[in-house]
N, C-alpha and C positions, 0 to 999 in steps of 0.2 A: 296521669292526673295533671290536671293543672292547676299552678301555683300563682296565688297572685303576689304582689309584690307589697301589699298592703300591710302592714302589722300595725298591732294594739295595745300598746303597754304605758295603762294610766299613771302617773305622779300625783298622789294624795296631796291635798293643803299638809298633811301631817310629816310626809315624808314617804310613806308606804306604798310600793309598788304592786298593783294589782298586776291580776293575771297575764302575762309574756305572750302573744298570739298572732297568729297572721293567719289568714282566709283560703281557702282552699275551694272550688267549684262553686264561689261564691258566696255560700252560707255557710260553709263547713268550717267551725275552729279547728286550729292545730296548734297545739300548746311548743312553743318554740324552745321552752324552758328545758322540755322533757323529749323531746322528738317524736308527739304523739297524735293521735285527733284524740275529741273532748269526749267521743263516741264512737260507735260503731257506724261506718262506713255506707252499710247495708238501711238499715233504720234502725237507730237509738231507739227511738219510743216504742218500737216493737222488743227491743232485745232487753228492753227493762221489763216487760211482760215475763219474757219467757225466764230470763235469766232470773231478776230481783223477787216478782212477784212470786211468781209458779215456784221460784227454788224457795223460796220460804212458806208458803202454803197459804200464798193470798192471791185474792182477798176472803177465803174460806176461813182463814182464823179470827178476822175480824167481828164475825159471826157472833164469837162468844168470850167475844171483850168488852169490857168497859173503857176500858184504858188499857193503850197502844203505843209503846213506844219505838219507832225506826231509829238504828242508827247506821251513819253511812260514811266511806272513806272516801271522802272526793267529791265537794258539791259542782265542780265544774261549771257545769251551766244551768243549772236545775233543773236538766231536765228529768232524774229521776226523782226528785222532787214532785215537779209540775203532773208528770206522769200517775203517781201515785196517788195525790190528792186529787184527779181526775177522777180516779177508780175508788178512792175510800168515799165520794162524794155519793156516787153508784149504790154502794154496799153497805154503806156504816148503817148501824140503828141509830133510832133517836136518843141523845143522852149520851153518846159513846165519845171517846177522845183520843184522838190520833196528835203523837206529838214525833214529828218528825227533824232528828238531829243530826249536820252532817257536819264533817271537820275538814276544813280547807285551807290550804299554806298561802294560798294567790286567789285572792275571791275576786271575780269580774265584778268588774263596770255594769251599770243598770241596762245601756245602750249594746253593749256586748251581750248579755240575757238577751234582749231583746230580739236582737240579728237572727243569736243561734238557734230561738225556739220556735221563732218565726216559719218554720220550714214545716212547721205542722199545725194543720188548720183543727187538728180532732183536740189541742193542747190551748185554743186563742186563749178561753175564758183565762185559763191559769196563767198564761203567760203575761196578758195584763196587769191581772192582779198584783204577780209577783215580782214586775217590774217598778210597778205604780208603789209600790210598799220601800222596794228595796232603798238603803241610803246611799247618798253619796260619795259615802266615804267608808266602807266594809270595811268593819275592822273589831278587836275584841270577839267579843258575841253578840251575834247580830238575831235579834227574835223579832219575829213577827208572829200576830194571830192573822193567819190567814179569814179563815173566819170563824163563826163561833162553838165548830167542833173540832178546829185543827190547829195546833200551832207550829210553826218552823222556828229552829234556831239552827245558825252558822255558825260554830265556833273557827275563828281566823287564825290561823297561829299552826305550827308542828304540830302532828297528827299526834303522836306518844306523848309528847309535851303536855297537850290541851288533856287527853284521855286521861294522862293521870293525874292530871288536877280536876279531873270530873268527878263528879260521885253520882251520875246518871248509872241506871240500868236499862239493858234494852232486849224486847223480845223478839228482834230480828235486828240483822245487818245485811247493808248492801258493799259489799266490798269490791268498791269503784275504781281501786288510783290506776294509776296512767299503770301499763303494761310490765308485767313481774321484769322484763330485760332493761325497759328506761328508766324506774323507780321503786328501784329493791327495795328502800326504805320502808316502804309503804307495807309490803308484806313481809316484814323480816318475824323472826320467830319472836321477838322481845314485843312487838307490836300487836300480834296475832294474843299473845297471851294474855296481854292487854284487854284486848276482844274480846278473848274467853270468859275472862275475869269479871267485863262487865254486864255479859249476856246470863239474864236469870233463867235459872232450872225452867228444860223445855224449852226453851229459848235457841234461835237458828241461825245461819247464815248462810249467803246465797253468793255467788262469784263466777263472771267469765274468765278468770284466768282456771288456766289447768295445770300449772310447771308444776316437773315435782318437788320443789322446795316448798312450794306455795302447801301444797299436801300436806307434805310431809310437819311445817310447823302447824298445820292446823291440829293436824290431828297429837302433833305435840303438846298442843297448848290445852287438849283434851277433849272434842270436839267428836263427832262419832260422823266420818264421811264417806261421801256418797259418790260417783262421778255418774252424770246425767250428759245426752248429749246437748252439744251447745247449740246456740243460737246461728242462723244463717248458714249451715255447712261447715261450723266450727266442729270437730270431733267430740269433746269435750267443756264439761260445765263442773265446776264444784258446788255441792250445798250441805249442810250437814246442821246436825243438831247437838245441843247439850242435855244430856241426860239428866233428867230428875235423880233427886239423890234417893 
């Protein structure tokens, strides 16, 4: 692979440093923070299909929602974001409300979105919009109505931190962070429980990692799981659900 020499790491008027990044075969982030890419290698926009959507049961359960709420560990670069509201744009009924909520430590730059979603022409519309929206200065909780049957919010700040000052519930998760070996954090058992906690009865989640810790606290946290194989010649995929009481 080649590396370019380029990196990305904005200084807010505030103080606050967005996302730590350098370039990789030219449009590829790689998060320098974490020693990661922002995505899958292969195609992200495809691997949010198979992994995010299909491992939660969409956009099939949209079907027979009114209100829909995603929540996601790792807005990265929006692109499972972009991607989704793609697809709920496809499928949703009239009247319906998709509110899609992700929690990010390092939220990029407008111009960084920009770069990274660039590389999919099936994503432009979205990727406009939700560069043209985003601020300046990311930071706090960042909400946008995308338009008028979806809305995003970015909570900025530590993953555990933000969740348990939430009092959101969510009827699926996309469980993003950077790689179980670079950012334990992100799936530690005290976090996952977190998860659980605020995923309502029936309620799912969906994940390319496979470690067995990752497992292992899911299903501690009480979660009933599954392994599916993964995306692009990965072996392995987790998605699992919370049982109605």
């Amino acid at each position: 692979m080649t590396q370019s020499n380029e990196t990305s790491a904005h200084q807010t008027q505030s103080g606050e440093t967005t996302a730590p990044l350098t370039w990789h075969d030219g449009d590829m982030p790689y998060s320098t923070a974490f020693g990661d890419h922002f995505y899958c290698q292969t195609d992200g926009r495809l691997e949010c299909g198979h992994v995010f959507l299909a491992g939660n049961g969409l956009p099939e359960r949209w079907q027979n929602a009114t209100e829909f709420r995603i929540g996601e560990l790792g807005f990265g670069t929006g692109l499972n974001a972009a991607e989704t509201w793609r697809q709920w744009k496809i499928h949703r009924r009239p009247g319906s409300h998709l509110h899609f909520v992700s929690f990010e430590l390092h939220p990029m730059q407008a111009s960084d979105i920009d770069r990274a979603l660039s590389r999919w022409p099936e994503i432009d519309a979205e990727r406009k919009a939700l560069v043209t929206l985003w601020p300046n200065e990311p930071k706090g909780q960042v909400t946008i109505d995308l338009d008028d049957q979806t809305r995003l919010t970015v909570v900025c700040g530590d993953a555990r931190e933000s969740l348990e000052a939430s009092d959101f519930t969510f009827d699926a998760w996309f469980l993003d962070g950077f790689a179980p070996a670079r950012n334990s954090a992100m799936w530690s058992a005290e976090l996952m429980q977190l998860v659980f906690e605020r995923t309502r009865p029936g309620g799912s989640f969906a994940t390319y990692a496979a470690a067995g810790f990752v497992r292992r606290n899911l299903i501690a946290a009480g979660y009933t799981v599954e392994r599916r194989p993964g995306f692009a010649g990965k072996r392995e995929m987790l998605c699992g659900v919370k049982r109605a009481a």
